[in-house]
C-alpha positions in Angstrom: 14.2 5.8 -68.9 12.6 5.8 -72.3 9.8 3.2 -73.4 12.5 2.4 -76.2 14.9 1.3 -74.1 12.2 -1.1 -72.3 11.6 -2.7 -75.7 15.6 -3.2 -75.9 15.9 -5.0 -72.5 12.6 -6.6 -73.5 14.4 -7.8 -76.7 17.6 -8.8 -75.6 16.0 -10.7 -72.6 13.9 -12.6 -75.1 16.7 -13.9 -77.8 18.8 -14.3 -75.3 16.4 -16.8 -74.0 15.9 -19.3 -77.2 12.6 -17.0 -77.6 10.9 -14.5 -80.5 9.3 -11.5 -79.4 6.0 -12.0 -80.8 4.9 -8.5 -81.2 8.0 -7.3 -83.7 6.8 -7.5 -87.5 3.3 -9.0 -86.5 1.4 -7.4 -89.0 4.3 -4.4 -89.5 4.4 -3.4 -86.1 7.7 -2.4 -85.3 8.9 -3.2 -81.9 9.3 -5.8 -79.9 6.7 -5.4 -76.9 3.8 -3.0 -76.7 4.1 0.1 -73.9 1.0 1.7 -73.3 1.5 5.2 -71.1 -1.0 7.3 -69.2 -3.9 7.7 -71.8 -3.1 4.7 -74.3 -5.2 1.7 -73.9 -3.1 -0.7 -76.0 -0.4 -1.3 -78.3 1.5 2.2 -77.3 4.6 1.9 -79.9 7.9 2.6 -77.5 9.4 5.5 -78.7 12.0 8.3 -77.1 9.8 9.9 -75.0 11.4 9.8 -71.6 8.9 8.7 -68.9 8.3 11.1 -65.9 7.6 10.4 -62.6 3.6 9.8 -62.0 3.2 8.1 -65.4 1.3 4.4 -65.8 2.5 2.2 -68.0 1.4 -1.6 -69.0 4.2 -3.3 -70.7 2.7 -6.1 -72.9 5.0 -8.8 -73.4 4.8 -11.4 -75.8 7.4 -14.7 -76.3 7.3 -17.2 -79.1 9.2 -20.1 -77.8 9.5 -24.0 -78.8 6.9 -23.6 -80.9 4.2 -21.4 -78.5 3.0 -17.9 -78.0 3.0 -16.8 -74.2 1.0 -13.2 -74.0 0.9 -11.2 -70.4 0.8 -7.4 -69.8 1.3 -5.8 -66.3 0.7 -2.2 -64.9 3.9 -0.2 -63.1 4.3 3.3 -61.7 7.3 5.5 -62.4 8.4 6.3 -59.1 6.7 3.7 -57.3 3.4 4.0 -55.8 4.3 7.4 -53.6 4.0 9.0 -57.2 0.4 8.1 -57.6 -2.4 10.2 -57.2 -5.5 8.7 -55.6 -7.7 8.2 -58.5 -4.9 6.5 -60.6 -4.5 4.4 -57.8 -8.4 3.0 -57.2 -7.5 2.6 -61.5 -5.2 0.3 -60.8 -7.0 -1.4 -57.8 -10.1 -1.8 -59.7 -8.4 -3.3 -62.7 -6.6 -6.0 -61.0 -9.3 -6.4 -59.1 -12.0 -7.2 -61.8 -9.4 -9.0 -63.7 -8.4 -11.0 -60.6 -12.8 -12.0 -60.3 -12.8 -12.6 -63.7 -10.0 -15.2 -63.7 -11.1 -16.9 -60.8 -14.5 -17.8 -63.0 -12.3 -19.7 -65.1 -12.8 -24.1 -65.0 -14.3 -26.3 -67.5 -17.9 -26.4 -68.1 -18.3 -22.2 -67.6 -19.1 -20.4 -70.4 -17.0 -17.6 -71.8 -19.2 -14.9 -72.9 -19.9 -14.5 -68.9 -16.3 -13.3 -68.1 -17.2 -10.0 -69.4 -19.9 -9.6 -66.8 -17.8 -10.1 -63.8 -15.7 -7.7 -65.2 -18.2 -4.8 -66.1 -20.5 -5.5 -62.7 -17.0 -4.7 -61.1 -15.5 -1.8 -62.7 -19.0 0.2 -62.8 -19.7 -0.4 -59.1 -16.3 1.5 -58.5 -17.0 4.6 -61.5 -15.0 2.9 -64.0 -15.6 1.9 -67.7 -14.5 -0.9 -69.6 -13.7 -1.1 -73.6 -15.5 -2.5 -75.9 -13.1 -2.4 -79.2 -10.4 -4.9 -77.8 -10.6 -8.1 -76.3 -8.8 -11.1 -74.9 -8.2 -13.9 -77.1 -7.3 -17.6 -77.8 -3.8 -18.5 -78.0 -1.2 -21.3 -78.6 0.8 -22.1 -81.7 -1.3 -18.9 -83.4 -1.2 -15.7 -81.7 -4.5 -14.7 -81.6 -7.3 -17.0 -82.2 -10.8 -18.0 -80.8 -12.5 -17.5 -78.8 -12.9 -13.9 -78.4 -13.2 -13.2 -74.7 -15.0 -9.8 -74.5 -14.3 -7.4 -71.2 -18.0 -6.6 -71.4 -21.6 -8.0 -70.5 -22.8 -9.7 -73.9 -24.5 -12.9 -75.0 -21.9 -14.1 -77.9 -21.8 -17.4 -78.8 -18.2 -18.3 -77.4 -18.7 -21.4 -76.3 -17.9 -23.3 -73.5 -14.5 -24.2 -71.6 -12.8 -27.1 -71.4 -9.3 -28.5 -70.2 -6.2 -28.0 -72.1 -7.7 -24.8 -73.6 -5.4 -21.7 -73.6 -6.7 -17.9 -73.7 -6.2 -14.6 -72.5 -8.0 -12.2 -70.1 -7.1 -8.5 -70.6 -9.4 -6.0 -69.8 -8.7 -2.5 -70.2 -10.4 -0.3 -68.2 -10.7 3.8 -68.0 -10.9 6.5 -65.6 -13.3 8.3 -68.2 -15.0 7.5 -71.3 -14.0 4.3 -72.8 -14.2 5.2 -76.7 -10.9 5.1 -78.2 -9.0 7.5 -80.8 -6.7 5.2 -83.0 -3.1 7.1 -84.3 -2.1 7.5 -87.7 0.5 4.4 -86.6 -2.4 2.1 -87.1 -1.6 0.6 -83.7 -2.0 3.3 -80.7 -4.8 3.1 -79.2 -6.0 6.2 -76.6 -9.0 7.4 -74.5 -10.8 10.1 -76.7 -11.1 11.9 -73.2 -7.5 11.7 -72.7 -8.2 10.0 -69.1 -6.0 6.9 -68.2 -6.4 3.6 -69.0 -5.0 0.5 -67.1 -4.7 -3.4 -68.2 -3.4 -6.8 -66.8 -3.2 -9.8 -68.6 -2.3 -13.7 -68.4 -2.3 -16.4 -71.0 -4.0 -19.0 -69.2 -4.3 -23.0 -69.3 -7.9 -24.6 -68.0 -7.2 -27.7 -66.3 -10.0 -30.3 -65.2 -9.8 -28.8 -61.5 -9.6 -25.2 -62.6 -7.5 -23.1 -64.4 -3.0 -22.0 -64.1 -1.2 -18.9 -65.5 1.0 -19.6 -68.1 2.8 -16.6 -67.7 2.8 -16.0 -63.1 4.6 -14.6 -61.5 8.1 -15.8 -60.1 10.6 -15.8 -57.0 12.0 -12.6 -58.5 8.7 -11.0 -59.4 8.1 -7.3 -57.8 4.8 -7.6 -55.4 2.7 -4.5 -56.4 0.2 -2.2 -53.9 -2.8 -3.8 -56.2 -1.6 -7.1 -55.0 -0.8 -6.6 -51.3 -4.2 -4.5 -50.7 -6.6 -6.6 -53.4 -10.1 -7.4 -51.6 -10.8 -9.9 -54.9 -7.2 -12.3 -53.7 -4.7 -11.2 -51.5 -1.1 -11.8 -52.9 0.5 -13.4 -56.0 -2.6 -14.8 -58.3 -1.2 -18.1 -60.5 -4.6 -20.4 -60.5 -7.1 -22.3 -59.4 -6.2 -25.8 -59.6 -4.8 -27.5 -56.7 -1.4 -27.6 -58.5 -1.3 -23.7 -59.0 -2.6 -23.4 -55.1 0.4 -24.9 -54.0 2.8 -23.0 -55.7 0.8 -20.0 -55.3 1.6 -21.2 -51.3 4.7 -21.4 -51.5 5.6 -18.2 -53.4 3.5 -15.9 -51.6 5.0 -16.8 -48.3 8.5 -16.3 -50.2 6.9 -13.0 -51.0 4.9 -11.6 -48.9 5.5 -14.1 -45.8 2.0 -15.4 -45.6 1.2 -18.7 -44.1 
């Protein structure tokens, strides 16, 4: 399969759904979700280039619908996770992982600037890096907006959060160096090093008890290796709050059969 033809089921899935596909046109790019393969660590443009078996991919999904943006990426491997190597696999582990730590930080009163510690602390414990030059962002009616929520340590004023606020975390994190090489598209972004780069990500709602993914998982949803084998939450993430807990429940004994 071709990244091209992801961004037509991606597409048709979308319109056919009442929805826009956010990504198409915002600011000239030219498809409608972003796939990022291997060595790009965001906003790969799909293209003709038929994958091959070993290959990461994120697929970065955006939907406008009823008037809201809803913004999640998730990693898969082209023919499964027999086709990964070792070190692409602790990539993907340590991703989810630090992203999975990061979210669970998430309820009113924290402030944001310290999700990017959680995240860093992580990712260097297990020889990883983490970029700098993209970040995870507010979002609701507007597609990106404040705050910034940086995948680094830092001490930026972002504030604090508070119920009924809506973000994104997304870090992207590399197997090498984590300075990037932009293309002459004005949109690919890749690993100078040409080492692989991984990224999850969830538009998320803080609620006064925690915090919910706007954009979890489902009963159709595939269960991943990072999911079944994460020491950071074992199974299906969706929240915090004791809403999200219950669902989460539910689905993860639909899932995976726990109790």
């Amino acid at each position: 399969i071709t990244t091209d033809e992801i961004d037509r089921i991606v597409h048709e899935a979308t319109v056919s759904r009442g929805g826009y596909p956010s990504p198409l046109n915002y600011h000239n790019f030219p498809k409608s979700c972003c796939t990022s393969v291997n060595e790009v660590i965001c906003h790969g443009i799909p293209d003709d280039r038929p994958l091959q078996e070993g290959d990461i991919v994120n697929i970065d999904i955006t939907c406008y619908l009823n008037g809201y943006h809803g913004d999640c990426s998730e990693m898969f491997v082209v023919g499964g996770e027999e086709a990964l190597d070792a070190k692409g696999r602790a990539l993907l582990q340590t991703t989810y992982d630090c992203w999975v730590k990061a979210l669970n930080f998430v309820k009113p009163g924290n402030d944001y600037k310290d999700i990017g510690a959680i995240i860093e602390d992580h990712v260097t414990e297990q020889g990883f890096t983490t970029v700098k030059s993209f970040c995870g962002h507010g979002i609701g009616s507007v597609f990106h907006t404040n705050p910034n929520i940086l995948h680094y340590r830092n001490s930026e004023p972002a504030g604090k959060m508070a119920p009924g606020h809506t973000f994104t975390i997304e870090p992207m994190i590399c197997e090498g160096d984590a300075n990037f090489l932009m293309w002459p598209d004005d949109w690919t972004a890749t690993t100078r090093d040409g080492g692989r780069s991984a990224q999850f990500e969830h538009t998320l709602l803080i609620t006064p008890d925690g915090v919910e993914a706007l954009t979890g998982k489902i009963e159709t949803s595939p269960v991943q290796f990072w999911e079944r084998e994460s020491k950071a939450h074992e199974g299906v993430w969706l929240g915090t709050s004791a809403a999200a807990k219950e669902r989460q429940a539910v689905l993860n004994n639909l899932l995976l059969g726990q109790s």
